[in-house]
C-alpha positions as CSV (number, residue, x, y, z in Angstrom):
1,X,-25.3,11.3,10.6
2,X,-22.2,10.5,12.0
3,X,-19.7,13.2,9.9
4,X,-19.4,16.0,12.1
5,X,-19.4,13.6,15.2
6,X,-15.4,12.1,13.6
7,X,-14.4,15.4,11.8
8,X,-15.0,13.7,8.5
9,X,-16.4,15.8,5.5
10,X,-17.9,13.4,3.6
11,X,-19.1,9.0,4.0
12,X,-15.4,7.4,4.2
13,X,-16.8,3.8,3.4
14,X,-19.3,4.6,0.5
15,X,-19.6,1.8,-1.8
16,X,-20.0,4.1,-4.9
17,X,-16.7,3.8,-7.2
18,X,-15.3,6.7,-6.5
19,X,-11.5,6.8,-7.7
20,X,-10.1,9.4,-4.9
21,X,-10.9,6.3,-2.8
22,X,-9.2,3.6,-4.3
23,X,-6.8,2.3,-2.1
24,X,-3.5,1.2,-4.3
25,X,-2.6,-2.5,-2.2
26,X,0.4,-4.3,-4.6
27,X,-2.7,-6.0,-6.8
28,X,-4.6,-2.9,-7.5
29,X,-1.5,-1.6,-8.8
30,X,-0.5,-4.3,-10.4
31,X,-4.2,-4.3,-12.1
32,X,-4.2,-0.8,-13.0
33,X,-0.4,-1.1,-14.3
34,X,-1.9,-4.0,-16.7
35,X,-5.0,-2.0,-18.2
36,X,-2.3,1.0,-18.7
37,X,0.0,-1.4,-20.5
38,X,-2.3,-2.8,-22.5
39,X,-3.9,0.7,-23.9
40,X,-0.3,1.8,-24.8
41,X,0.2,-1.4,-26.8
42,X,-0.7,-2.5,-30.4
43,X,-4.1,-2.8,-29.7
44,X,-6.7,-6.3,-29.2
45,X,-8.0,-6.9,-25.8
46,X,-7.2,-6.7,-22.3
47,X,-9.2,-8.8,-19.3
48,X,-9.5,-7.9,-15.9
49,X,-11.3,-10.2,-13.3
50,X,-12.1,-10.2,-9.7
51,X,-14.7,-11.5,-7.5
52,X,-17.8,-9.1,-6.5
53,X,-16.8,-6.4,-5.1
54,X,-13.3,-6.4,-5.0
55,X,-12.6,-3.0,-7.0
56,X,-12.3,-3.7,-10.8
57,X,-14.8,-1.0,-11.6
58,X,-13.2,1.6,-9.2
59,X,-9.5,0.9,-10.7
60,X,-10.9,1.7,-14.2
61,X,-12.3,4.7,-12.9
62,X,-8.8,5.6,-12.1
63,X,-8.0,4.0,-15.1
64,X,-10.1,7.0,-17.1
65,X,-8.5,9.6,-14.8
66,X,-5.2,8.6,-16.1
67,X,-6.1,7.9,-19.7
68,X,-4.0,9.6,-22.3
69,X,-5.2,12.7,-24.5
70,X,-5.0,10.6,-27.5
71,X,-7.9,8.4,-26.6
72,X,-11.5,8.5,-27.0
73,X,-13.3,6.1,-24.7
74,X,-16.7,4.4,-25.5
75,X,-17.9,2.9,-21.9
76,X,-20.7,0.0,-21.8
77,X,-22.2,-0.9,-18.5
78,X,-25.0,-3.2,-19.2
79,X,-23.6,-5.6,-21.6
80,X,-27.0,-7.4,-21.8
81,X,-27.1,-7.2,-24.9
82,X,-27.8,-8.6,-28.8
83,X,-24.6,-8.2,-31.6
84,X,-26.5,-5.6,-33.1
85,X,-27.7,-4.1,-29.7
86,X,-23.8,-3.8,-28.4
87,X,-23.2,-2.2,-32.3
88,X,-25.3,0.3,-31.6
89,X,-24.4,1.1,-28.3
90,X,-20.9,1.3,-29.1
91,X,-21.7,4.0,-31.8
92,X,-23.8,5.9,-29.2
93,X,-20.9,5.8,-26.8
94,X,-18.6,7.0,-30.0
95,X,-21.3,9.7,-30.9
96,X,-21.1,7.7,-34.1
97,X,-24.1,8.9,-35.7
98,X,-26.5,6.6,-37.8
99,X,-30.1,6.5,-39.4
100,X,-32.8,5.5,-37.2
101,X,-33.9,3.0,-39.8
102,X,-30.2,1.5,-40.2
103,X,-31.3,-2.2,-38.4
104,X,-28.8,-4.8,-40.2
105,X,-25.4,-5.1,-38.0
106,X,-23.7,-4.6,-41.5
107,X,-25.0,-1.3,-41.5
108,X,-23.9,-0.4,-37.8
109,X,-20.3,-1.7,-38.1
110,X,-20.0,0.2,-41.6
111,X,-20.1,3.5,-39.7
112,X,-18.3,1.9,-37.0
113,X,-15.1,1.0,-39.3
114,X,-15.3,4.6,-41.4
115,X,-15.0,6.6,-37.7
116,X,-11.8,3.8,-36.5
117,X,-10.5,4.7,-39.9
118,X,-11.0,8.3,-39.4
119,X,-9.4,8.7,-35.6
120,X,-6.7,6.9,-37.0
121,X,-5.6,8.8,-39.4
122,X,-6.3,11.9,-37.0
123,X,-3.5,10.0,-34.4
124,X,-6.2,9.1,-32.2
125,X,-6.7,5.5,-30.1
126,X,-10.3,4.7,-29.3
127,X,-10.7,2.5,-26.3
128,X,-13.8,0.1,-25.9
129,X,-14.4,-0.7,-21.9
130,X,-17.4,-3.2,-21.4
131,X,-18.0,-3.8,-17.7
132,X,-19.7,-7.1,-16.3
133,X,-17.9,-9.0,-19.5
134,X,-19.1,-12.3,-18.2
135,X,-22.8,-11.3,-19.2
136,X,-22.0,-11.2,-22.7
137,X,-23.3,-14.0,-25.3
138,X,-20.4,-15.9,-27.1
139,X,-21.9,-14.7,-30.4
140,X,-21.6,-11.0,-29.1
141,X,-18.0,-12.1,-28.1
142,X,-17.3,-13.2,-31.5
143,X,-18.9,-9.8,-32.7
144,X,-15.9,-8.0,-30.8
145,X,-13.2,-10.0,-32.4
146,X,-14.5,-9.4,-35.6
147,X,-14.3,-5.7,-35.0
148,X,-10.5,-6.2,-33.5
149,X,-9.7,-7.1,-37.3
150,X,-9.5,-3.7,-38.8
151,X,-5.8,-3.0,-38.1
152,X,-2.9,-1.4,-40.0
153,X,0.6,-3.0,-39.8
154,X,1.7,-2.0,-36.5
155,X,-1.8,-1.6,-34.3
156,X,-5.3,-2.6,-34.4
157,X,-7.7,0.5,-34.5
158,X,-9.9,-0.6,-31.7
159,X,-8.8,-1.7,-28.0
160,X,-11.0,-3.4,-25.6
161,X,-10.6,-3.8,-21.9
162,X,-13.1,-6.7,-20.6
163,X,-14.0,-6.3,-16.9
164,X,-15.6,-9.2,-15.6
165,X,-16.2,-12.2,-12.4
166,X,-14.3,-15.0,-12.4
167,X,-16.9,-16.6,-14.8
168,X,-15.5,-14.4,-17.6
169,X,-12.3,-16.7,-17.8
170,X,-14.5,-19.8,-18.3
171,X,-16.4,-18.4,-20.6
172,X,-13.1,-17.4,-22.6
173,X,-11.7,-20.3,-22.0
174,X,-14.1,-22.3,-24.4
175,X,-12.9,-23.4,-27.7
176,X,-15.0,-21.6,-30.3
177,X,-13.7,-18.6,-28.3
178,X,-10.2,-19.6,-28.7
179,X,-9.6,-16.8,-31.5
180,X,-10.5,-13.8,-29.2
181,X,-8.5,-15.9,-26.2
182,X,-5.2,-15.1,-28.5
183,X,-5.9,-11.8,-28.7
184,X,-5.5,-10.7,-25.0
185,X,-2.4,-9.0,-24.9
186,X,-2.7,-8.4,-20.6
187,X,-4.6,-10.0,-18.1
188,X,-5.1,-10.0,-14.4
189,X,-7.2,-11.3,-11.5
190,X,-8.2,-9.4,-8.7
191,X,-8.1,-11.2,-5.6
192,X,-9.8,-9.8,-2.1
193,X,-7.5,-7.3,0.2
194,X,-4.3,-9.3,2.6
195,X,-5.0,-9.3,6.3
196,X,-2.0,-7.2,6.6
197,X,-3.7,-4.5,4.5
198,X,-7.2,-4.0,6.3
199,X,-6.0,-2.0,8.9
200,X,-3.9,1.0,6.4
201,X,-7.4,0.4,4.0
202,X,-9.4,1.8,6.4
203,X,-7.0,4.2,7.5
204,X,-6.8,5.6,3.9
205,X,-10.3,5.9,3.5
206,X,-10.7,7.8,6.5
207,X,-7.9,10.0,5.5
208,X,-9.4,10.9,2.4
209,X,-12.6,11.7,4.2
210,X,-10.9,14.5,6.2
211,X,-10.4,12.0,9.4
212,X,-6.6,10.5,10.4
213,X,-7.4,9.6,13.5
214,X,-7.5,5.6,14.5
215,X,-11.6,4.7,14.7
216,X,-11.0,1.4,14.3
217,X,-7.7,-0.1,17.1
218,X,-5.4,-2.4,15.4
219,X,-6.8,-5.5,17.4
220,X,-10.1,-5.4,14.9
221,X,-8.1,-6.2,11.4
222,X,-8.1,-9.7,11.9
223,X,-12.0,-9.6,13.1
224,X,-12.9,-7.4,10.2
225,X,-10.5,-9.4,7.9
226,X,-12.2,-12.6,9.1
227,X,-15.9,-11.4,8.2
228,X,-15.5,-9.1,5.1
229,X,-13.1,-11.8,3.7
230,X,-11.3,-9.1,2.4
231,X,-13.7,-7.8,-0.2
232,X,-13.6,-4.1,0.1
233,X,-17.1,-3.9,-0.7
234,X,-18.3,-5.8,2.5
235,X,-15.4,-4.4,4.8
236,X,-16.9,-0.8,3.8
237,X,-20.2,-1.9,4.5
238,X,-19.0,-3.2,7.9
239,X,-16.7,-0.4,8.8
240,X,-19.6,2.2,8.1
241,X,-22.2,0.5,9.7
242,X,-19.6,0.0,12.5
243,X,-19.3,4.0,12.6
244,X,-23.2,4.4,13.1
245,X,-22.8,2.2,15.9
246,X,-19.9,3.8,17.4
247,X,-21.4,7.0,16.9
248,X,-25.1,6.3,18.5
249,X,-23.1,5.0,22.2
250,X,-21.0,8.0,21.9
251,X,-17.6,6.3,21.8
252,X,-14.4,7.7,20.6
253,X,-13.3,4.0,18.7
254,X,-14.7,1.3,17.1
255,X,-15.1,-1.5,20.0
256,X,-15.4,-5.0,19.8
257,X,-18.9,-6.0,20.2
258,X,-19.7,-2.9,17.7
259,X,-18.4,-4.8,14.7
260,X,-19.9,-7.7,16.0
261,X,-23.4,-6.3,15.5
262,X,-23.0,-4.3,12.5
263,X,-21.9,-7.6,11.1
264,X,-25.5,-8.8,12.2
265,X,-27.0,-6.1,10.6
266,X,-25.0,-6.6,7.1
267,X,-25.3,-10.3,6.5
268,X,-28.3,-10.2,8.1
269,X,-27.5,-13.1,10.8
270,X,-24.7,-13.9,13.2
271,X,-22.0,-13.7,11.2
272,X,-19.8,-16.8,11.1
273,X,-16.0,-15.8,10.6
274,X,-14.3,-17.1,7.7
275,X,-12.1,-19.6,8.5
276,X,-9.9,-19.6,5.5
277,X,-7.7,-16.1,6.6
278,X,-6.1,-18.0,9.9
279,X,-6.5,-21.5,10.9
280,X,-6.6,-22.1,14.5
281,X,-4.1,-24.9,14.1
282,X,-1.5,-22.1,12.4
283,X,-1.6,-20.2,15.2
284,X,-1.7,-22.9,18.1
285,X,1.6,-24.3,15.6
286,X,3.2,-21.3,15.3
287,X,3.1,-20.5,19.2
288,X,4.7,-23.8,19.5
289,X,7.6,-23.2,17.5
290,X,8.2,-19.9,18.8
291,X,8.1,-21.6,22.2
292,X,10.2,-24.3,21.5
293,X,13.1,-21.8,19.3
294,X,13.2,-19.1,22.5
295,X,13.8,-22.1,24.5
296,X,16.7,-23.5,22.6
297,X,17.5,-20.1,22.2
298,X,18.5,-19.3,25.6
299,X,19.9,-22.6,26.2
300,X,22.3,-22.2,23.6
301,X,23.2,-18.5,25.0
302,X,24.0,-19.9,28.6
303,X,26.2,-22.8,27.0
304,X,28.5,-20.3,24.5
305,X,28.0,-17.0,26.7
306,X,31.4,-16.6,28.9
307,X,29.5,-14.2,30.8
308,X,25.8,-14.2,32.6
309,X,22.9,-14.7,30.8
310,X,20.9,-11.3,30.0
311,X,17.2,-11.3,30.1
312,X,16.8,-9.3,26.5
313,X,13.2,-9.1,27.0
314,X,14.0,-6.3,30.0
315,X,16.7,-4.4,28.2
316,X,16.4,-1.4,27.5
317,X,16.4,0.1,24.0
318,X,19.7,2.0,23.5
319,X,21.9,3.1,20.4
320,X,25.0,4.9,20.2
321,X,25.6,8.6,19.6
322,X,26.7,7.3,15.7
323,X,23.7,6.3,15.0
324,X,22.1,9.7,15.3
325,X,21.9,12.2,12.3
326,X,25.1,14.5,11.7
327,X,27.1,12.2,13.9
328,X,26.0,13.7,17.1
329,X,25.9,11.5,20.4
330,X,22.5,11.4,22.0
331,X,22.7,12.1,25.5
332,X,23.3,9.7,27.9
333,X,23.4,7.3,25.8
334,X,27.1,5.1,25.5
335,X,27.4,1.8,23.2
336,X,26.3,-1.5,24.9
337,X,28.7,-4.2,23.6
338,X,26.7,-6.8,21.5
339,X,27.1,-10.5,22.4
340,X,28.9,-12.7,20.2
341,X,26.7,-16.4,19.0
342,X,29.6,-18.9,17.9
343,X,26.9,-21.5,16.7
344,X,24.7,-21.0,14.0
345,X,20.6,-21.6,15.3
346,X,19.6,-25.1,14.0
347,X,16.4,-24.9,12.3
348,X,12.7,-26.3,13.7
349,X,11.3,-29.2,11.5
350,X,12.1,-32.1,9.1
351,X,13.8,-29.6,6.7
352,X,16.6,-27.1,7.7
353,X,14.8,-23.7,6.7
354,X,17.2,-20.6,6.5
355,X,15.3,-17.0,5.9
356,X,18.4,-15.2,5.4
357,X,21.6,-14.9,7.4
358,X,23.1,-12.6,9.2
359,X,26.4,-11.3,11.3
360,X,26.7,-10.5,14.7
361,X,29.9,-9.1,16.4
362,X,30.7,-7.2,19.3
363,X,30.7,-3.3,19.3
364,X,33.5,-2.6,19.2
365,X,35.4,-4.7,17.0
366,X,33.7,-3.6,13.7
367,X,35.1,-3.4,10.2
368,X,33.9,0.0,9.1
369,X,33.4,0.8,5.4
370,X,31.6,4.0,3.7
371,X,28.3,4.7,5.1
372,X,28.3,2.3,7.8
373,X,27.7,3.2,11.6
374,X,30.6,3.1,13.8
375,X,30.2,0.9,16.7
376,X,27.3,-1.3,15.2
377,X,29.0,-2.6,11.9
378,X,29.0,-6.0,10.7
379,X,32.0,-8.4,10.6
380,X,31.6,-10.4,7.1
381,X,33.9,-13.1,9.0
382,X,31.1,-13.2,12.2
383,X,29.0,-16.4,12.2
384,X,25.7,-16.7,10.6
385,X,22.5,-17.0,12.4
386,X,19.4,-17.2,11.3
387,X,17.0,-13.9,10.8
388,X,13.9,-15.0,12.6
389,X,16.1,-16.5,15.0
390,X,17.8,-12.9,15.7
391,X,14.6,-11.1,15.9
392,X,12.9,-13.8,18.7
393,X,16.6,-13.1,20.3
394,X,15.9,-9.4,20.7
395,X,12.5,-8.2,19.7
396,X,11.6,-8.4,23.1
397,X,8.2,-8.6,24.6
398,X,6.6,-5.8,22.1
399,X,8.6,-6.1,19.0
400,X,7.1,-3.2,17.4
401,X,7.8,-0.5,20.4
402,X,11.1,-1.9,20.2
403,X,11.3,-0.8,16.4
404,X,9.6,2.5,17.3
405,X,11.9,3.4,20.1
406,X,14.7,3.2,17.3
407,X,12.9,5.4,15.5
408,X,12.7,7.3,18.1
409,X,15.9,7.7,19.0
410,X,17.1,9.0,15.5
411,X,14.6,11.7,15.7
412,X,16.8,12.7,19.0
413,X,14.3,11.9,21.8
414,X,15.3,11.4,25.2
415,X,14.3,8.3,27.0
416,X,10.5,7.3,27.7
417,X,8.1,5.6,29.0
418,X,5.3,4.2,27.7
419,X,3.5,4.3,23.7
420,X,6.2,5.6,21.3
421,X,3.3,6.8,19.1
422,X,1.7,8.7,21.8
423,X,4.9,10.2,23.1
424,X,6.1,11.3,19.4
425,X,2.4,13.1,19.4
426,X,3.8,15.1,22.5
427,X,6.7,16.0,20.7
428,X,5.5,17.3,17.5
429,X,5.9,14.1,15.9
430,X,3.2,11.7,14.7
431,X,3.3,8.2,13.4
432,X,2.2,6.7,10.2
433,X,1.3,3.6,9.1
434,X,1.2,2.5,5.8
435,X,1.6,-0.1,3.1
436,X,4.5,0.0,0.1
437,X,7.3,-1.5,-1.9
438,X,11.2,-1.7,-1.8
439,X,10.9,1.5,-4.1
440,X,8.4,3.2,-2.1
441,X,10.9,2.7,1.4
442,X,13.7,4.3,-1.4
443,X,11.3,7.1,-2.2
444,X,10.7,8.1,1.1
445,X,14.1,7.7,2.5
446,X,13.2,7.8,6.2
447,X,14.2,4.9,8.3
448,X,10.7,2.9,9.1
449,X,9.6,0.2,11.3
450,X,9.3,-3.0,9.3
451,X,6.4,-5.7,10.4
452,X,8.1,-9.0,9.0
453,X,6.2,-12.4,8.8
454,X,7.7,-15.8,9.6
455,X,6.8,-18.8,7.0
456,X,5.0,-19.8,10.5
457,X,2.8,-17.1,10.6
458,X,4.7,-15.1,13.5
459,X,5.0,-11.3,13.5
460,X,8.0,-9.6,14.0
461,X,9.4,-6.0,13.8
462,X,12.5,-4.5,13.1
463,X,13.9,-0.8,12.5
464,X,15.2,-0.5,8.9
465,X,17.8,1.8,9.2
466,X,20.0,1.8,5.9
467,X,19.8,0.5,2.3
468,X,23.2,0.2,1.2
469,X,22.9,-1.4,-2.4
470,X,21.8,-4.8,-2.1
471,X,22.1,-5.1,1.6
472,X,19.6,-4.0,4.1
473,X,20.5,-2.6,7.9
474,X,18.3,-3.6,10.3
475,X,18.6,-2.4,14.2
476,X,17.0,-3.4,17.6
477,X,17.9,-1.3,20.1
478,X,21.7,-1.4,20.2
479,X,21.9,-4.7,17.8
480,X,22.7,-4.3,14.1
481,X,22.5,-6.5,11.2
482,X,22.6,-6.7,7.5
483,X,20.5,-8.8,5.2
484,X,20.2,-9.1,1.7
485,X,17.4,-7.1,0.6
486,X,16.2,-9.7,-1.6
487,X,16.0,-12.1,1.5
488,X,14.3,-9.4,3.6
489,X,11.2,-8.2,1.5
490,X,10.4,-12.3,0.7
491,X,9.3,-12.0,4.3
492,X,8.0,-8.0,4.5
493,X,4.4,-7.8,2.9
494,X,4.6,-3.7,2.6
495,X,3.8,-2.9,6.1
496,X,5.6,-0.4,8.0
497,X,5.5,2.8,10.4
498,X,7.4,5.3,9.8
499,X,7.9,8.8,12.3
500,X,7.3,11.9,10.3
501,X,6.9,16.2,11.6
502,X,4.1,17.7,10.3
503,X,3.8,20.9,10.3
504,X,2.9,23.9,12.1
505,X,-1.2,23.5,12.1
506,X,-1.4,20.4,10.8
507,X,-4.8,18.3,12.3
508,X,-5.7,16.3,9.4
509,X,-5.7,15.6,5.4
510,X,-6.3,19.0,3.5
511,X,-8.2,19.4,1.0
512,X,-9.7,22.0,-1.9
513,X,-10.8,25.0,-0.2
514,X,-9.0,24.7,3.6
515,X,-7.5,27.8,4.8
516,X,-5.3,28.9,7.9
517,X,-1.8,28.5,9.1
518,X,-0.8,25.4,7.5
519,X,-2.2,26.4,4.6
520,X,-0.2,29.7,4.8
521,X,3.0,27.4,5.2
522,X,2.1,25.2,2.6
523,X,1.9,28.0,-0.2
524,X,5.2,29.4,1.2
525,X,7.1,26.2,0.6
526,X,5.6,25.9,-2.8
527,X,7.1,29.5,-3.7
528,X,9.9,28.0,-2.6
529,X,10.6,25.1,-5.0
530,X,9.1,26.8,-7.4
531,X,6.4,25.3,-8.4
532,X,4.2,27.9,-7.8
533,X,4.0,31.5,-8.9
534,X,3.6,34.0,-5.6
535,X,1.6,36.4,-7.8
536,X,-1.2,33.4,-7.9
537,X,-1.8,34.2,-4.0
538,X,-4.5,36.5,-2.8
539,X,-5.4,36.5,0.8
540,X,-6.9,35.2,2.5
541,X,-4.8,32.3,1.5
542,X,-6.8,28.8,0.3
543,X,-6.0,25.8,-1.2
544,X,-7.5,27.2,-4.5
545,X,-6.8,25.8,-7.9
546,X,-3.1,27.7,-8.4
547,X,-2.0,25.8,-5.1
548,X,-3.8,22.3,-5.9
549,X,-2.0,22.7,-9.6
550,X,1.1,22.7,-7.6
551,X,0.5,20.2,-5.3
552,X,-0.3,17.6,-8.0
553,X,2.6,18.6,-10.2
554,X,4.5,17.7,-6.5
555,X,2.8,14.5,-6.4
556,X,3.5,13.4,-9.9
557,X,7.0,13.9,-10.1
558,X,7.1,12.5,-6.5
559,X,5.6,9.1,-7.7
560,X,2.5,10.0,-5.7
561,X,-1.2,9.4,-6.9
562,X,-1.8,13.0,-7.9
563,X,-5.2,14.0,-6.2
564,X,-4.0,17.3,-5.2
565,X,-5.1,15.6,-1.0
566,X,-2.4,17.1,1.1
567,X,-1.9,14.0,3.9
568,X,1.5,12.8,5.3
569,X,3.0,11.2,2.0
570,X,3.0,15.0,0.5
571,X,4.1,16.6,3.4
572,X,7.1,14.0,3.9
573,X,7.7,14.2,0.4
574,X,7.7,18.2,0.5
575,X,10.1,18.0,3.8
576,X,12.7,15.8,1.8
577,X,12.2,18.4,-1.3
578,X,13.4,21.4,1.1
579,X,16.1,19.2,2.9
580,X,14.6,19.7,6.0
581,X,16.4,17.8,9.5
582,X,14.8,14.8,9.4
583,X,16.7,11.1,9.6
584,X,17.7,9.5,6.7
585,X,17.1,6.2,5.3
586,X,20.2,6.5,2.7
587,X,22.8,9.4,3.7
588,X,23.4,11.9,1.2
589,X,20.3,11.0,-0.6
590,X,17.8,13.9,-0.4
């Protein structure tokens, strides 16, 4: 109803598992990473379990997408189900064939063992998936071990992957199942989504769909975090009920009082929010602190500073004409001289808490070494302060427009006024949010706006500007300072924004069949790192199969979830491919 109304091309929040949707956060990852490990092992079984609706069924659907040639996979869904009734089914899902009037379970497993015996010797791996494990009798459990025992001396010949509830692990966990217990060679519980992921979930989602335009305003994670509990089941059936809404009072976002009723209309009452995300004495604490270190803060500034106090929260962003690509100096733009903290910030609490220390020196007496940037280098010899203690110093009043106005300014844009976001969008730039690791931030080698969380709950932002080994460079306007990156990422959850170019044509996600200029541009850059053959191209130009090949054979060698969706990962990725202008997270690294 409410498709063409967003631009979307098809339901963005359907519950169905489809795998195009699944939405890699660190535990899906790690959860898919386990069931691959444990299929390319010896053999025996592998658990996965997660509350309702929290995505084991759609990661093994990605799962199958990604199985290897070598495997022939029996799927059972309603494990409801006798020993000799999960025999059968198992032979049926094998296309084992058998006599109708074959009833004993010896009979069953018989054929069962000669076809393991068979795609063995033919250097094949059958894989046994049973979903809603916790169903399962213990007799019928102990059925499955007892088919685990045909093995040779390197492998079993049958794997199984048990998807389950939480219930599952109590039920293994009893003692006359302690034999199949030994046998798991991977495990993993699926917990529900972070509050810090919601927001780039839905965004996803609405990116595969063939929308990458903010419906839903930042301000509604926490709400939506608070009444889905982060189950991805519930936060789809919120965030599409949510889109009728929006859609039948003919607004352009997702409001307030919108998610309020579809939240009515879900649980079927007035939803109560679930307390266990954010306790309202965390947050009344954590303003309290923050309170109390800015005031210490600036006290301790007026009684080192030789010179006037400076308001930080009213200074202006600047960076000097170093810290722009190729070495060029940004117009009107000069170095401001950083101020110099002789005394270390004490910490708030019982305990002296450090996060990870850092130098701070004055402009322009820097030690320079390779790759730094002149006139914002560290001195090792500087005094330490504490990280959290920096970024209150000089996030200013909107930390993250701060770290987006550095951004900013290594994409060479004059000064500005107002949203960094918007006024990138003016400029042929667009912003994008997203979630990662150290290794993704590696990948994509563009300097990105970090969202950093306090052990108190605060958020901060800083500009990461440089990886340089084991050290991290992070900038607010004309400040610089290293960190260890191992100190860093214990306080960086995966969130960041990073400023990308898309180009010429570019409105949203493309997908099979799209046609036009950016489609025409797409297929030219392909020709050009050859990875596709210009023969393959018949005009009109589409993204047919000869172009989706290539895109997915970009994706997988990129480290990218190969789905052949052309959205800002793959263009960034393609960009860095040509060597195109764009800033650098590590020089010389392309």
């Amino acid at each position: 109803m409410y498709l063409d109304y967003f631009g979307l091309q098809e339901k963005p929040f359907s519950i169905a598992p489809d795998p195009r949707y699944l939405f890699m956060s660190e535990q899906h990852q790690e959860a898919l990473a386990h069931l691959l490990y444990g299929i390319r092992t010896e053999g025996g079984f592998v658990l996965l379990t997660g509350e309702v609706g929290t995505g084991k069924t759609t990661v093994c659907r990605c799962l199958l997408d990604q199985m290897p040639d070598e495997c022939d996979v029996a799927f059972v869904l309603n494990p409801r189900l006798n020993a000799r009734e999960l025999v059968a089914t198992i032979c049926d899902e094998f296309h084992i064939p058998y006599e109708p009037g074959e009833k004993s379970v010896k009979e069953l497993v018989d054929r069962l063992v000669a076809f393991l015996l068979e795609t063995h010797a033919a250097g094949r791996n059958p894989v046994l998936i049973i979903d809603e494990a916790q169903n399962l009798d213990p007799e019928v459990l102990e059925q499955l071990r007892l088919l685990t025992n045909l093995e040779t001396s390197r492998k079993k010949l049958l794997q199984v992957i048990l998807l389950g509830q939480p219930e599952l692990r109590d039920l293994l966990a009893r003692p006359d199942l302690r034999q199949l217990a030994q046998r798991i060679t991977a495990r993993f519980h699926l917990g529900p989504l972070r509050p810090h992921e919601i927001g780039t979930y839905i965004q996803h989602r609405l990116m595969t769909a063939g929308c990458d335009m903010h419906l839903f305003p930042a301000s509604l994670e926490k709400p939506l975090a608070k009444l889905s509990g982060g189950v991805p089941r519930l936060l789809n059936l919120l965030c599409d009920r949510s889109l009728l809404g929006t859609f039948v009072e003919g607004k352009q976002q997702v409001e307030p009082q919108i998610v309020q009723r579809a939240a009515g209309e879900v649980f079927g009452e007035e939803p109560k929010p679930n307390s266990g995300w954010t306790p309202v004495w965390l947050g009344i604490g954590g303003g309290l602190l923050v309170g109390v270190l800015v005031g210490f803060l600036a006290w301790q500034q007026v009684r080192t500073s030789p010179e006037p106090a400076v308001d930080e929260r009213q200074a202006t962003a600047t960076v000097t004409g170093a810290g722009a690509e190729n070495g060029q100096k940004l117009a009107g733009r000069t170095p401001t001289q950083t101020e110099k903290i002789e005394t270390p910030i004490p910490a708030v609490g019982d305990e002296p808490k450090e996060y990870g220390r850092v130098n701070v020196t004055p402009a322009g007496d820097t030690v320079e070494e390779p790759g730094t940037v002149p006139g914002l280098s560290v001195r090792p010899d500087e005094p330490a302060i504490d990280l959290f203690g920096w970024l209150v110093l000089h996030q200013g009043r909107d930390g993250r427009e701060n770290a987006l106005q550095v951004l900013m300014a290594l994409w060479q844009q004059p000064s500005y006024v107002g949203d960094a976001c918007t006024v990138a969008g003016e400029q042929g730039l667009r912003c994008f949010e997203t979630v990662g690791s150290l290794g993704v931030l590696r990948r994509l080698n563009r300097p990105v706006a970090l969202e950093l969380v306090a052990p108190d709950g605060g958020t901060f932002y800083a500009a990461l500007v440089e990886i340089r080994d084991d050290l991290a460079v992070l900038r607010l306007g004309d400040k610089q300072m290293e960190v260890p990156t191992s100190r860093l990422f214990e306080n960086w959850l995966g969130r960041f924004t990073v400023i990308w170019q898309p180009p010429p044509g570019y409105q949203k996600a493309l997908r099979p069949g799209d046609e036009g200029e950016v489609i025409d541009w797409l297929s030219v850059k392909m020709v050009e790192l050859q990875v596709l053959d210009p023969e393959q191209l018949v005009a009109p130009v589409r993204l047919d199969n000869h172009l989706l090949d290539a895109v997915k054979t970009l994706q997988g060698e990129s480290g990218l979830q190969a789905d052949g969706i052309v959205g800002p990962r793959t263009l960034m990725e393609l960009n860095t491919r040509l060597g195109g202008s764009t800033p650098r997270l590590q020089e010389g690294n392309s």
